[in-house]
Backbone bond lengths (Angstrom), bond angles and torsions (degrees), N, CA, C in turn:
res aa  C-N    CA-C-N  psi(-1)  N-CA   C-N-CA  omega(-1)  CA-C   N-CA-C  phi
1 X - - - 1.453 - - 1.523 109.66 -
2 X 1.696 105.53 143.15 1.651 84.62 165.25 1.331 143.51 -98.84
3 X 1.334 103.43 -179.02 1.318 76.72 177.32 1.616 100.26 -154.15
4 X 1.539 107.65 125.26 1.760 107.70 -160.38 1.272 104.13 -94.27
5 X 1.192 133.96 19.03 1.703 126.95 158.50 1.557 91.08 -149.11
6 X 1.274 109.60 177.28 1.025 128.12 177.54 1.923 127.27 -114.12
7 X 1.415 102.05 132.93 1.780 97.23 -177.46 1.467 128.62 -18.66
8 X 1.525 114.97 -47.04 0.954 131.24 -154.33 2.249 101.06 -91.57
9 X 1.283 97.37 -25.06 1.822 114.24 158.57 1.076 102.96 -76.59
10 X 1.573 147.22 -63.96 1.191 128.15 171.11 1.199 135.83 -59.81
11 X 1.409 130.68 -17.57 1.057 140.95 168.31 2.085 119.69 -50.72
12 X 1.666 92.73 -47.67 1.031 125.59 -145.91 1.738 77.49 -81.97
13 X 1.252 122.04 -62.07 1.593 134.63 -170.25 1.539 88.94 -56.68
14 X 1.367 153.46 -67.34 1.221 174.97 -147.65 2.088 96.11 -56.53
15 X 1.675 103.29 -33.61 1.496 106.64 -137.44 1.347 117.61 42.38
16 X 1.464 133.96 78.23 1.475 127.06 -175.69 1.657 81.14 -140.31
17 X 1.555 89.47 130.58 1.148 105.58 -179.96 1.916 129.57 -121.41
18 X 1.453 96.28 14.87 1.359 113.88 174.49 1.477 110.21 -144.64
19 X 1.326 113.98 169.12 1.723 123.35 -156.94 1.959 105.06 -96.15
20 X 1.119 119.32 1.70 1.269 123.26 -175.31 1.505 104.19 -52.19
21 X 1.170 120.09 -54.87 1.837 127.70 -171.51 1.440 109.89 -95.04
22 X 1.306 124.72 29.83 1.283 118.66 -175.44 1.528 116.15 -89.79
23 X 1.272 119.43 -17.83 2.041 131.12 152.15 1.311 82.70 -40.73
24 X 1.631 107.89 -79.04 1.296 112.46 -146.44 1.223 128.12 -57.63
25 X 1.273 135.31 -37.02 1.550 152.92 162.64 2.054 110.88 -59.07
26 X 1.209 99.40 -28.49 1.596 98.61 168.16 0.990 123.77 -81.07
27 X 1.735 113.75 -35.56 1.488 111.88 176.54 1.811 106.17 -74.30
28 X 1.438 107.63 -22.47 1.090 104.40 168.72 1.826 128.92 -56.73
29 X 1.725 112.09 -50.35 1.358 119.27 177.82 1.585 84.56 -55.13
30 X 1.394 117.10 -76.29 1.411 110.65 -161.53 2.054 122.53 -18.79
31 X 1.474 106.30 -52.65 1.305 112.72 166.94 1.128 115.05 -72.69
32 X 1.181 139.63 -53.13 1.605 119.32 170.77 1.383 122.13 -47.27
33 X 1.181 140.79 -40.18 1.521 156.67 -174.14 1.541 95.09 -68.61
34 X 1.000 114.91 -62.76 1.368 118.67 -178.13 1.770 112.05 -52.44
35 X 1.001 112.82 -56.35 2.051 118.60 151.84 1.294 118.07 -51.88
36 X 0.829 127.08 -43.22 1.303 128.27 178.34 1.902 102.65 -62.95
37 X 1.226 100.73 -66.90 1.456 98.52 167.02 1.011 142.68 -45.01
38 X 1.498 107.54 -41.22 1.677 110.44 164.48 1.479 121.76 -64.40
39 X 0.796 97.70 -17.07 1.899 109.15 -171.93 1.622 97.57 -77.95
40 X 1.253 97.97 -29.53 1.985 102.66 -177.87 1.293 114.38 -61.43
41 X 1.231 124.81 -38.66 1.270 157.97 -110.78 1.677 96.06 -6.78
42 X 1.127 114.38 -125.31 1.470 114.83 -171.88 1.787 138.62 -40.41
43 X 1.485 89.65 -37.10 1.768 101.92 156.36 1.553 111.46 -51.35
44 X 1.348 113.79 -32.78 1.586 105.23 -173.85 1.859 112.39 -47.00
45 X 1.501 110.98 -29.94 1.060 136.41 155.59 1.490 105.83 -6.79
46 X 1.388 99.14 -80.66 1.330 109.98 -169.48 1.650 135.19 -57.12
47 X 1.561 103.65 -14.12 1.403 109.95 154.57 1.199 122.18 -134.95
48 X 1.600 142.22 42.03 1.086 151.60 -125.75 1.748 105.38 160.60
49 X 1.968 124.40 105.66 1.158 102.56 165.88 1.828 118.14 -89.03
50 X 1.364 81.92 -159.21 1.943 78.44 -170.45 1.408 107.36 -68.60
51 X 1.325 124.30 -11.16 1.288 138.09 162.93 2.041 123.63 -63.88
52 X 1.245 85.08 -22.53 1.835 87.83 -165.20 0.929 117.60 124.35
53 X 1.793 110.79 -50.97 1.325 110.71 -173.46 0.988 139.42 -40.29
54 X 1.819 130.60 107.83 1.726 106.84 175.74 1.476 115.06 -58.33
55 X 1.694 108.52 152.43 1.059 92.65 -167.53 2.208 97.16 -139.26
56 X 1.398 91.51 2.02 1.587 113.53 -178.28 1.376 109.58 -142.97
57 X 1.471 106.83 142.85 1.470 112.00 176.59 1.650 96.36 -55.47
58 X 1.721 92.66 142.81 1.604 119.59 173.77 1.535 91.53 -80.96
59 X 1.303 112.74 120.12 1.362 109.44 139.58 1.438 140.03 -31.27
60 X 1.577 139.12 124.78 1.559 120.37 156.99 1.115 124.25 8.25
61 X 1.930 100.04 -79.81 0.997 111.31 -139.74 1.843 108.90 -68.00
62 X 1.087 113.06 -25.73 1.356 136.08 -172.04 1.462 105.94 -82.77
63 X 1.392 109.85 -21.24 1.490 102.70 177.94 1.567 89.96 -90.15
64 X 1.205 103.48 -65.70 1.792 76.97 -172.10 1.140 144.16 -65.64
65 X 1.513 108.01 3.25 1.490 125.77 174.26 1.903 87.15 -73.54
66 X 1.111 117.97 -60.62 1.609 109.92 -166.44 1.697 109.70 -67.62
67 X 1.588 116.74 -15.28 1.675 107.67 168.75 1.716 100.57 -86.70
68 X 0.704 145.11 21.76 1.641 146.34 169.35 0.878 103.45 -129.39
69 X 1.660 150.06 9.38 1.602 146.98 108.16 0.998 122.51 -30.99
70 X 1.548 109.84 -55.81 1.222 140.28 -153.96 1.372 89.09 -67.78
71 X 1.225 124.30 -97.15 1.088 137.81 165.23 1.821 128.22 5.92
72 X 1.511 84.37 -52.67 1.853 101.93 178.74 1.623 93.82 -100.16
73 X 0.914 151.18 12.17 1.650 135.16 127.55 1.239 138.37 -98.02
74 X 1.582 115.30 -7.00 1.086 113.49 155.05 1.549 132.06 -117.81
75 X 1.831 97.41 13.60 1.597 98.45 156.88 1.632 123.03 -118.85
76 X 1.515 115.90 27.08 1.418 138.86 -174.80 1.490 111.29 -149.84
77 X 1.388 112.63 23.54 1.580 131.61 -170.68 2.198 86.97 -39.73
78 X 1.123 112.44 123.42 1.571 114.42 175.93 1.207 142.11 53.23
79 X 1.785 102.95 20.02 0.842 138.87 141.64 2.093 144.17 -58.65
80 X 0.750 117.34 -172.99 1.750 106.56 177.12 2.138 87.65 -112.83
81 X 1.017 142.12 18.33 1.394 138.81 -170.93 1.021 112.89 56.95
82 X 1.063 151.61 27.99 1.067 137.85 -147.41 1.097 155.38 66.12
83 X 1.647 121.84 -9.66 1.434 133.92 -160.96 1.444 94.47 -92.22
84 X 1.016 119.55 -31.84 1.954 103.62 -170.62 1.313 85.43 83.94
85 X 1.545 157.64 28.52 1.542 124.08 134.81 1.524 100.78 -129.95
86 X 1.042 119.23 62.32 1.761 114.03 -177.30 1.853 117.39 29.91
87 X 1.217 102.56 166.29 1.614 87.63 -165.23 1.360 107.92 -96.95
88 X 1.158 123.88 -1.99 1.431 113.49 169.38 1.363 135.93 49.09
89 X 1.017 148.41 -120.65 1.718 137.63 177.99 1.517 104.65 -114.56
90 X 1.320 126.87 4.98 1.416 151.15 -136.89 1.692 124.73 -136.50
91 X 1.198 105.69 127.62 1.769 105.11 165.27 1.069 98.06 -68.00
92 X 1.682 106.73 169.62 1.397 107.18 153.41 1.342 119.88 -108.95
93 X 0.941 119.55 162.37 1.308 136.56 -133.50 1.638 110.34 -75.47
94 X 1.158 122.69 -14.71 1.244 124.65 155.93 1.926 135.24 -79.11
95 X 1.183 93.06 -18.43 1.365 134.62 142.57 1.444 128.24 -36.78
96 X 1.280 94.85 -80.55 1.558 112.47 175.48 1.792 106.13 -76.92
97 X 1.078 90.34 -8.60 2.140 86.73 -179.66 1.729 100.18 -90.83
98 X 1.291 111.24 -3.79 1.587 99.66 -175.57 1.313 111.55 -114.11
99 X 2.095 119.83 6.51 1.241 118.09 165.78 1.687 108.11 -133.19
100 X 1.022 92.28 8.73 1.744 103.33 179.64 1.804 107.96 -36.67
101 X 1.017 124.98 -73.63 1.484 124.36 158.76 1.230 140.36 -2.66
102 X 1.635 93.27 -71.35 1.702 97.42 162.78 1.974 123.12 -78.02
103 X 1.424 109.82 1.26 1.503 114.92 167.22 1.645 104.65 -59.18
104 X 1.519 107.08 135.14 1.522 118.16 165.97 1.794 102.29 -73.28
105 X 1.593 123.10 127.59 1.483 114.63 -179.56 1.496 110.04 -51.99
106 X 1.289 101.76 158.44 1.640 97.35 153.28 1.585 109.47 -90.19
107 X 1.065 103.85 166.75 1.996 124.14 -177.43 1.341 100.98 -137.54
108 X 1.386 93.60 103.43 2.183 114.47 164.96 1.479 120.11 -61.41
């Protein structure tokens, strides 16, 4: 599975300073990375094989788009994250404004 930052980056973004939630915060990167990726769709390509594997430095912007996932799923655990419209099939939109770039377009 992947995983586009690392425990010890989320931890740090988290301020968590002991190992009690560390399942929990991995399965967390794990789901953000995985969103984050889908949102790429095919560019994910480019740092990510069909396997998971990273295989290119993550950009910033993409890392910190996936530690402000992080963040909003494991400090709103069953919650809507914060946005006030539930999360739906969708980032929110501040989210998606900090990896918009590396998204492959869609074609109508």
């Amino acid at each position: 599975m992947t995983m586009l930052v690392s425990l010890d980056q989320a931890k740090l973004h988290l301020k968590m300073d002991h190992d009690l939630d560390d399942d929990d915060i991995t399965l967390k990167i794990h789901a953000a990375s995985g969103m984050i990726l889908n949102y790429m769709k095919d560019n994910a390509l480019l740092f990510v094989d069909t396997s998971g594997v990273v295989i290119a430095d993550i950009p910033y912007e993409i890392k910190a788009a996936t530690l402000v996932l992080v963040g909003m799923l494991y400090g709103n655990a069953g919650e809507d994250g914060g946005t006030g419209s539930g999360w739906s099939n969708d980032l929110p939109p501040y989210i998606r404004g900090m990896i918009y770039r590396y998204r492959t377009p869609t074609v109508a």
